[in-house]
N, C-alpha and C positions, 0 to 999 in steps of 0.2 A: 789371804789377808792376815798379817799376824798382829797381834797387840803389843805395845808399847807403855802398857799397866805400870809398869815396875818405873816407869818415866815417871811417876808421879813424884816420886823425890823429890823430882830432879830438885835433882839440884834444886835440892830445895835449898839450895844454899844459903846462907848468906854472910858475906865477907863478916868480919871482925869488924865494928863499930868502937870506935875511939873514946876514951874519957871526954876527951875535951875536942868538940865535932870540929874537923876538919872544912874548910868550903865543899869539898867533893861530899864528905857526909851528908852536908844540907841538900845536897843536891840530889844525894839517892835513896837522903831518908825516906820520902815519900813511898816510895817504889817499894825498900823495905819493907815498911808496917801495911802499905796495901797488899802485897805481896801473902806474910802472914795472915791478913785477915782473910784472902780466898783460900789459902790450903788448910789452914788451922779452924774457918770457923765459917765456910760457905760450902752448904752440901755439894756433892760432886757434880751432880749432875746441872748444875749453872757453874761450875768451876772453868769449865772451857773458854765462854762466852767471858766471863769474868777477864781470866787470863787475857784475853785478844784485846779488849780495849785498856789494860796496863800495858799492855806492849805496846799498842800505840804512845803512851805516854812515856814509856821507856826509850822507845824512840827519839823520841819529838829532844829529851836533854842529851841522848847521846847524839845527836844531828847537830845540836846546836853547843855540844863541847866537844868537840872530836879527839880531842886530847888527852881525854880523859877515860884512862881504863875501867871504872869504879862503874861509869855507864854503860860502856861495853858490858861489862860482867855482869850485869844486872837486866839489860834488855836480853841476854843469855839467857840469865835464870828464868827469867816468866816467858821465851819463847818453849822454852824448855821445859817447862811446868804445863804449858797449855797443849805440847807434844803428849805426855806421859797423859794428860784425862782424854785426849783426842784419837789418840791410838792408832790402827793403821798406816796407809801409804800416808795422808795427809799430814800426823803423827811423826812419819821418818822423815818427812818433809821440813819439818818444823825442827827436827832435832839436828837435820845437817847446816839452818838456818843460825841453829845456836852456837855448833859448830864452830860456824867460819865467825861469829861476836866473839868469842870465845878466843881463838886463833887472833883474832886484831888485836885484842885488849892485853894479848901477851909481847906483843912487838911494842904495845906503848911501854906498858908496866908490869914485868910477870910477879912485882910482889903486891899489886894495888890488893886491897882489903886481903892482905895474908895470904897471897896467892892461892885465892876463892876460885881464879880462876882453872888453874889447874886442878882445883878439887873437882870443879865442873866437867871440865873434858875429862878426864880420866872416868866419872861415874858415866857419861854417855858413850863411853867407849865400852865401857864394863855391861851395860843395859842394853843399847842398841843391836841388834842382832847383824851375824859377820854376813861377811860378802856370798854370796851376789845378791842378795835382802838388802842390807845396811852393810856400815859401815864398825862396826863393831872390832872390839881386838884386843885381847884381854892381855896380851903381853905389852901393846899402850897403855891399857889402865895400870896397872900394875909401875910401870914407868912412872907414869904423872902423878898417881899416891904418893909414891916417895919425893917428887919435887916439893907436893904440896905440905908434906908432912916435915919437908926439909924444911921448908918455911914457915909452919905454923905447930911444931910438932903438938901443942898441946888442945889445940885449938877442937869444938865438940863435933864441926862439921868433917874437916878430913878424919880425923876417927870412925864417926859414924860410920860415913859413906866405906872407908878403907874396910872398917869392919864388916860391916855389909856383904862385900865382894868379897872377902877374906873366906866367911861362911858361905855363902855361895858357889865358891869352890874347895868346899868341904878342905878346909884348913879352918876347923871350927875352935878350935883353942885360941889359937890367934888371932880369929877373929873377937872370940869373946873379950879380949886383952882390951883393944885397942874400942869395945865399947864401953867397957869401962872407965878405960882412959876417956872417954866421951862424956861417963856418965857425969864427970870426976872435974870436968871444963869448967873452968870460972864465967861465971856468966856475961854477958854484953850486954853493956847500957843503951839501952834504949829499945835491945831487942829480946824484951822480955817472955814477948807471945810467941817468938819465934822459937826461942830457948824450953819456953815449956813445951811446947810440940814436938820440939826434936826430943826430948828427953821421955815423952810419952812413948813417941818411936821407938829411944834405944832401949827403956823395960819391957818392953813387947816383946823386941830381937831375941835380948836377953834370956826372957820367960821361956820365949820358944824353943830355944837352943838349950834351955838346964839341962845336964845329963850327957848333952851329946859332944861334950869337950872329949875333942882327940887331937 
């Protein structure tokens, strides 16, 4: 039975929120801000349970807008979330589930919230362990980085995450670059809690990794 710990990111994404909110914004603000409020500020061990009834929710507006990638990428994110606290087979269960939201939400729109989405699949490809376990595959992640960075190169989530995997595979220079460039992200209206969390994230990285740029 292997853990899926490092899933707790997940993708913890969350797309690029607009000056001036979009319909689709209104419709996944919710999801958003609950979203942060279990990763940022609900101890873990209710985070799972947390996670499962937002996916219900997350659901429920992507059922009822099917058109819309912004849902897709979002019922992603918190099936994905509640993978990484769940851990195990249940855990890679969850995470081929976000998978295939993931994969839809790219045939509607692969630049919906700053193709958030590719930021997503590429860190579950980077996280999930390779075959015959999961589905894992670091020469995919490494691929969808770069789409997602094609589209949002300054954006604080593909940096993170790219950084992340970068020093994971000991390319620790370049990783530290590109959390930098994270640290360095102009912030998103409305996702304030989200913004601080992740940035609490990349001075950790950062801290951790002083010294070991090569």
């Amino acid at each position: 039975m292997f853990h899926l710990k490092s899933l707790l990111f997940v993708i913890a994404l969350g797309g690029a929120t607009l000056l001036h909110a979009a319909p689709e914004d209104d419709l996944v603000r919710p999801i958003q801000d609950r979203w942060a409020e279990i990763k940022y500020k609900t101890a873990e061990k209710q985070q799972a349970e947390r996670y499962r009834e937002l996916a219900v929710q997350a659901h429920q507006i992507s059922k009822n807008n099917p058109n819309l990638a912004a849902a897709l990428v979002w019922e992603a994110i918190v099936v994905s979330s509640e993978a990484g606290v769940r851990g195990g087979l249940g855990g890679l269960s969850l995470a081929k589930d976000a998978r295939t939201l993931l994969e839809e939400s790219l045939k509607l729109d692969e630049k919906s919230l700053k193709g958030s989405a590719y930021t997503s699949l590429a860190t579950l490809y980077a996280k999930v362990p390779r075959w015959p376990v999961g589905f894992g595959d670091k020469e995919k992640a490494e691929a969808l980085f770069r789409k997602s960075l094609a589209i949002n190169p300054d954006g604080i989530d593909p940096n993170f995450f790219y950084g992340e995997y970068l020093i994971a595979q000991d390319r620790v220079a370049e990783g530290r670059r590109h959390l930098e460039k994270a640290l360095a992200a102009p912030p998103r209206p409305g996702r304030e809690l989200a913004d601080q969390g992740r940035r609490q994230e990349i001075r950790a990285l950062l801290a951790k990794t002083a010294g070991e740029a090569r």
